[in-house]
C-alpha positions as CSV (number, residue, x, y, z in Angstrom):
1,X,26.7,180.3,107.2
2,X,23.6,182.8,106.5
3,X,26.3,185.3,107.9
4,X,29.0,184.5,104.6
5,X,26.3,184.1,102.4
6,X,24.8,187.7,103.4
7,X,28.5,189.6,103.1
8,X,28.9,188.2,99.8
9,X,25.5,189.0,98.2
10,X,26.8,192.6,99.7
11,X,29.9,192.5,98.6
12,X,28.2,191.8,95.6
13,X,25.6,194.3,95.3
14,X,28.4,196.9,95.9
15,X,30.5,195.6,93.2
16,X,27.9,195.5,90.6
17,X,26.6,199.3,91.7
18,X,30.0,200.7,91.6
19,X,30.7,199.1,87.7
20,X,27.2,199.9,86.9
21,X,28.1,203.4,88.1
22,X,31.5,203.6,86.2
23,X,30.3,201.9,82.7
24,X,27.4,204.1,82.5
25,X,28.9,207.6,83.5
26,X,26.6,208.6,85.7
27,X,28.9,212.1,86.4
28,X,28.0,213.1,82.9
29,X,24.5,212.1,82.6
30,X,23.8,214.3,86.0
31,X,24.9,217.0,84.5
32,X,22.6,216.6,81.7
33,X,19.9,215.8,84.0
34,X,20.4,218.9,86.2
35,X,20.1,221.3,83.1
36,X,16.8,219.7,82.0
37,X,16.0,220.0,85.5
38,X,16.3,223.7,85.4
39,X,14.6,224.1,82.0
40,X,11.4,222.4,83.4
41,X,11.9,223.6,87.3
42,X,10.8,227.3,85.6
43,X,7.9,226.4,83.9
44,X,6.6,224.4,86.4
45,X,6.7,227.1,88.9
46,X,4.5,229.1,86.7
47,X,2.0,227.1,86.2
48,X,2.0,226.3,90.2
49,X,2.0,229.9,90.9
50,X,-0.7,230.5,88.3
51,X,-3.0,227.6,90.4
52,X,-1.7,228.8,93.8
53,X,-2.8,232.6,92.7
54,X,-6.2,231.8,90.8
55,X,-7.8,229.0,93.3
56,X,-6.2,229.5,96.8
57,X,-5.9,233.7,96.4
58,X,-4.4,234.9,99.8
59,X,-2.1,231.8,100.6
60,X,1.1,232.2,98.0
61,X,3.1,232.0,101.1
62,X,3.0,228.6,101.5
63,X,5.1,228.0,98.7
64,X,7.4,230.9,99.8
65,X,7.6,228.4,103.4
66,X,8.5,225.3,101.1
67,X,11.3,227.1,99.5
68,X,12.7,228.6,103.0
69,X,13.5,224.7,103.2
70,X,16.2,224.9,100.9
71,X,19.7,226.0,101.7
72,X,20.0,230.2,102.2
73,X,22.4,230.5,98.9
74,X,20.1,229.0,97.1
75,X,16.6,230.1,98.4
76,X,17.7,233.7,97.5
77,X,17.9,233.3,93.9
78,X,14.4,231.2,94.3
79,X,12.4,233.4,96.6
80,X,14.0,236.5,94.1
81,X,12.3,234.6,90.8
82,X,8.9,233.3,93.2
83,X,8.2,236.9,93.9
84,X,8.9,238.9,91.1
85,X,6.1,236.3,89.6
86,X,3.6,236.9,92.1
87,X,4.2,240.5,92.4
88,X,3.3,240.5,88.8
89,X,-0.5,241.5,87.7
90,X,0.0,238.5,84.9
91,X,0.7,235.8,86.9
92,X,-3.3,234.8,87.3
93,X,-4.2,235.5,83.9
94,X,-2.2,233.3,81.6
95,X,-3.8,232.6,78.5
96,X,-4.3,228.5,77.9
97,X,-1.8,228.8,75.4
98,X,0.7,229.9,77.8
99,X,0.2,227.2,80.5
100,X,-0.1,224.3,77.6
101,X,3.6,225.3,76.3
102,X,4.5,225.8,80.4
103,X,3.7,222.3,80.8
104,X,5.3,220.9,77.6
105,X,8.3,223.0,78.5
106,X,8.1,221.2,82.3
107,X,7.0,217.6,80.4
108,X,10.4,217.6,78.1
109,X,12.2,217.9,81.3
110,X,10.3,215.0,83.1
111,X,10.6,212.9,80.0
112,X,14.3,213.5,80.4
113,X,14.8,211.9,83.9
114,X,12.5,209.3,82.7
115,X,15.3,208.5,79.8
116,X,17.8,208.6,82.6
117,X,16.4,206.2,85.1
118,X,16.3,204.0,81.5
119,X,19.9,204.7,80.8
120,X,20.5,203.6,84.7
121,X,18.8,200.6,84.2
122,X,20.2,199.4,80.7
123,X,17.4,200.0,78.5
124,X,16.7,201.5,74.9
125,X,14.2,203.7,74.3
126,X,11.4,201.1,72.2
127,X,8.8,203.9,72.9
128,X,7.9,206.2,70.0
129,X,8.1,210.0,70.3
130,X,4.1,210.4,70.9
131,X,3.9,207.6,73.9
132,X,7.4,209.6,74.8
133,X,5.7,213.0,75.1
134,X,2.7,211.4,76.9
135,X,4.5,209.7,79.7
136,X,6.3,212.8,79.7
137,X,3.0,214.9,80.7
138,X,1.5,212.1,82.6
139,X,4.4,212.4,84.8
140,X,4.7,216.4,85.0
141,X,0.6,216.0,86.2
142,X,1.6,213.6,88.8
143,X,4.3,215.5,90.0
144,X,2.1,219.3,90.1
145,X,-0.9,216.8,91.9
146,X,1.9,215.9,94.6
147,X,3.0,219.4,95.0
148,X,-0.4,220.9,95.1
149,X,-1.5,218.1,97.5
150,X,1.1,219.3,100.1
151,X,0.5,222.9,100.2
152,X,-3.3,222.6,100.3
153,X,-2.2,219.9,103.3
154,X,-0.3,223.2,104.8
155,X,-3.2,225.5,104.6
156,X,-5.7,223.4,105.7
157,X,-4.1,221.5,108.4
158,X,-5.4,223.8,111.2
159,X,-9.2,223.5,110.0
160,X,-9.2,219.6,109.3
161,X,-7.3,219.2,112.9
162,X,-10.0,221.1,114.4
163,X,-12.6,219.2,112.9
164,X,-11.2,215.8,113.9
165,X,-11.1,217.6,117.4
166,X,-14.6,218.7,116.7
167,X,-16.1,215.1,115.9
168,X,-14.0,213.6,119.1
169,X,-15.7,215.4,121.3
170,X,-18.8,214.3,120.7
171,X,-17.7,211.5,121.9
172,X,-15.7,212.4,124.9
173,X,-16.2,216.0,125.8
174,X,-12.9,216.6,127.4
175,X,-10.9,215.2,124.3
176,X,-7.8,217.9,123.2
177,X,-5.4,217.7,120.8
178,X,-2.9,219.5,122.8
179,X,-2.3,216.3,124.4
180,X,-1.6,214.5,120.9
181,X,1.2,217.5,120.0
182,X,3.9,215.4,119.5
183,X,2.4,213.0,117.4
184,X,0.6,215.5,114.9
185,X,4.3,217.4,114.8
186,X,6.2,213.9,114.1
187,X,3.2,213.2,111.7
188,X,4.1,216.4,109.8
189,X,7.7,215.9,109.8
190,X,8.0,212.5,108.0
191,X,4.4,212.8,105.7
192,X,6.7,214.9,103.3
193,X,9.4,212.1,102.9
194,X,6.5,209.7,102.6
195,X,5.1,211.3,100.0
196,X,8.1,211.6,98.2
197,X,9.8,207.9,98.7
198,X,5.9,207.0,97.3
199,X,6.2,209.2,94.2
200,X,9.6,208.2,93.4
201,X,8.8,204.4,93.5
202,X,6.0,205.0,91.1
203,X,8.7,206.9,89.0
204,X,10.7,204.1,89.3
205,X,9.1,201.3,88.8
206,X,7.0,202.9,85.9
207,X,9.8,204.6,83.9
208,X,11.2,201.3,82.4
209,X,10.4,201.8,78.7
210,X,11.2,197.7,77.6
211,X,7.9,196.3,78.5
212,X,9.5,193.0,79.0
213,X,11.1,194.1,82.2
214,X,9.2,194.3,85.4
215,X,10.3,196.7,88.2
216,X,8.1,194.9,91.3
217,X,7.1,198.0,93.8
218,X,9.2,196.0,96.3
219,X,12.5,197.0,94.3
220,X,11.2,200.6,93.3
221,X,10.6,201.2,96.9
222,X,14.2,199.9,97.6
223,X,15.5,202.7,95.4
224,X,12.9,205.3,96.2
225,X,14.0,204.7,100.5
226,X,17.9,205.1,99.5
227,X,17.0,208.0,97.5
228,X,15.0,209.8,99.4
229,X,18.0,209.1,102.4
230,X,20.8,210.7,99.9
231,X,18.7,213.5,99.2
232,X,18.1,214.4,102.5
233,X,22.0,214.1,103.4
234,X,23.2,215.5,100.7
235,X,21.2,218.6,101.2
236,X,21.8,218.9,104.7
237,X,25.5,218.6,104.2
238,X,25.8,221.0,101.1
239,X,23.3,223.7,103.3
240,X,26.1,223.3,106.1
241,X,28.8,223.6,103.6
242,X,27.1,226.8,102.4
243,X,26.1,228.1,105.0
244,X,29.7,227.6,107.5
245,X,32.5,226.3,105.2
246,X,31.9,228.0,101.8
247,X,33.4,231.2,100.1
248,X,32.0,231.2,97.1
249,X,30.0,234.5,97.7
250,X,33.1,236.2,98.1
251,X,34.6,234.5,94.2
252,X,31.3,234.6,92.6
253,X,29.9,237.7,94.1
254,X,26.4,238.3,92.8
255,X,26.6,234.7,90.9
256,X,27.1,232.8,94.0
257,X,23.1,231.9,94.1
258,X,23.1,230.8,91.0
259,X,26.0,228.8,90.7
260,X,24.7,227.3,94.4
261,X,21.2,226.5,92.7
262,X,23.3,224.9,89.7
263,X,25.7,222.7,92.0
264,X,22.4,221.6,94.3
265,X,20.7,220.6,91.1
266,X,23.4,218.3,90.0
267,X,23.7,216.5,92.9
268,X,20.1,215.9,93.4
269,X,20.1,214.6,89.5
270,X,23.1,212.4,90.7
271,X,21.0,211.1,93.6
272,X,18.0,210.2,91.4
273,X,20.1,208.4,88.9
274,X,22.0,206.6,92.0
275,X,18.8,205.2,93.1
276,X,17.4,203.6,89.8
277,X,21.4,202.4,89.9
278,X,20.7,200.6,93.4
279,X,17.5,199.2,91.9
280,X,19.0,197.6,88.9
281,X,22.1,196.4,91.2
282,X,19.7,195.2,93.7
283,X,17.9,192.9,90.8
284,X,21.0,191.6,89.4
285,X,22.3,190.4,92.8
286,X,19.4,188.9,93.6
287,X,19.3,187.2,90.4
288,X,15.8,188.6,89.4
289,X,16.9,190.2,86.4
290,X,19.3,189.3,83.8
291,X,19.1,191.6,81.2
292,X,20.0,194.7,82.9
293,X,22.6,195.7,81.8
């Protein structure tokens, strides 16, 4: 009986994602997504690179390493744009003025895939343009304090191991890490999609702009986990496609980067706007929500 009444809750939930998916074109609204993506993906990495070069001087490699993650197509154009920055005798001595209209030029962006998650979920924009600009930089300060958080967790992560190793031998002389290796490497390998299922379930479940309708951090964290699974898939299967399959060098020639960077960004704006579709799919089949529609 619990067996029937679980296949058709996810028959269901299927059902309702897939109209929810149709009636609210998400094709279309990725591919606005991806370009406001780009718009603020720029800015951003100025005002990261101006932090990286003015208060941790000597380690703008570590964002070079984060951007090795991404597929080789696409890192080229990246690591081409990352350096030319750093190589430049500018890049630590913005004016204010500069990094405020960075960071406005990043916020309209974030305040973009703010409206999508809202179009995802059914909801009119209620909020006026000033609480719209403000969420918008709230979230763009969230998302640099994530970023920075994991590359100072990069460079550091020698010197605070040692210290832990350092205070438990005083008590037990013969303690060593080296022992602990596997855990500290599978600790490293899934903080990063920690991180990021966490920030994209505050996304989520803040982003509604009806304050009427509660997102509980249970249901956020249902789309943040099956977002955070398509990203990670999708990536690894467009990097193989790249990488073994694809001949798009040899049609686009010297654009091929770009037009890589272009297709990864829409697909990673599909798989953001997916997950606040599972959310609001999730709700209605659970019969927590009624008015999404």
């Amino acid at each position: 009986m619990k067996g029937k009444i679980k296949s058709k809750k996810t028959k269901k939930f299927i059902f309702t994602l897939i109209e929810r998916a149709k009636s609210h074109d998400i094709m279309t609204l990725a591919s606005s997504l991806s370009y406001y993506f780009l718009s603020a993906a720029i800015p951003m990495l100025l005002v990261l690179l101006n932090l990286v070069t003015k208060y941790m001087k000597g380690n703008e490699d570590v964002i070079v390493e984060f951007i090795e993650l991404l597929p080789e197509t696409i890192r080229g154009v990246i690591l081409m744009l990352v350096k030319s920055i750093i190589n430049s005798s500018s890049v630590s001595t913005l004016s204010t003025i500069t990094l405020i209209f960075a960071l406005w030029s990043a916020s309209k962006g974030v305040s973009k895939i703010i409206l999508a998650i809202n179009v995802a979920y059914g909801l009119e924009d209620d909020h006026s343009m000033i609480k719209n600009k403000i969420f918008g930089f709230l979230y763009t300060f969230i998302l640099i304090f994530i970023l920075i958080f994991l590359f100072l967790l990069r460079i550091y992560s020698n010197g605070i191991l040692n210290l832990i190793e350092n205070v438990l031998q005083l008590v037990n002389s013969s303690f060593s890490l080296e022992k602990f290796t596997w855990l500290i490497n599978l600790v490293s390998g899934i903080l990063p999609p920690i991180i990021l299922i966490l920030g994209l379930s505050l996304l989520y479940k803040c982003a509604p702009y009806n304050n009427s309708i509660k997102i509980s951090f249970k249901d956020a964290f249902v789309g943040s986990i099956s977002t955070t699974i398509m990203i990670t898939i999708t990536s690894f299967a467009y990097s193989f496609f790249l990488n073994n399959m694809s001949n798009m060098s040899v049609i686009y020639g010297a654009l091929a980067g770009i037009i890589a960077l272009l297709v990864w960004m829409l697909l990673f704006s599909l798989t953001i706007i997916l997950g606040a579709e599972i959310i609001a799919a999730y709700m209605k089949t659970k019969n927590k929500f009624t008015g999404l529609n």
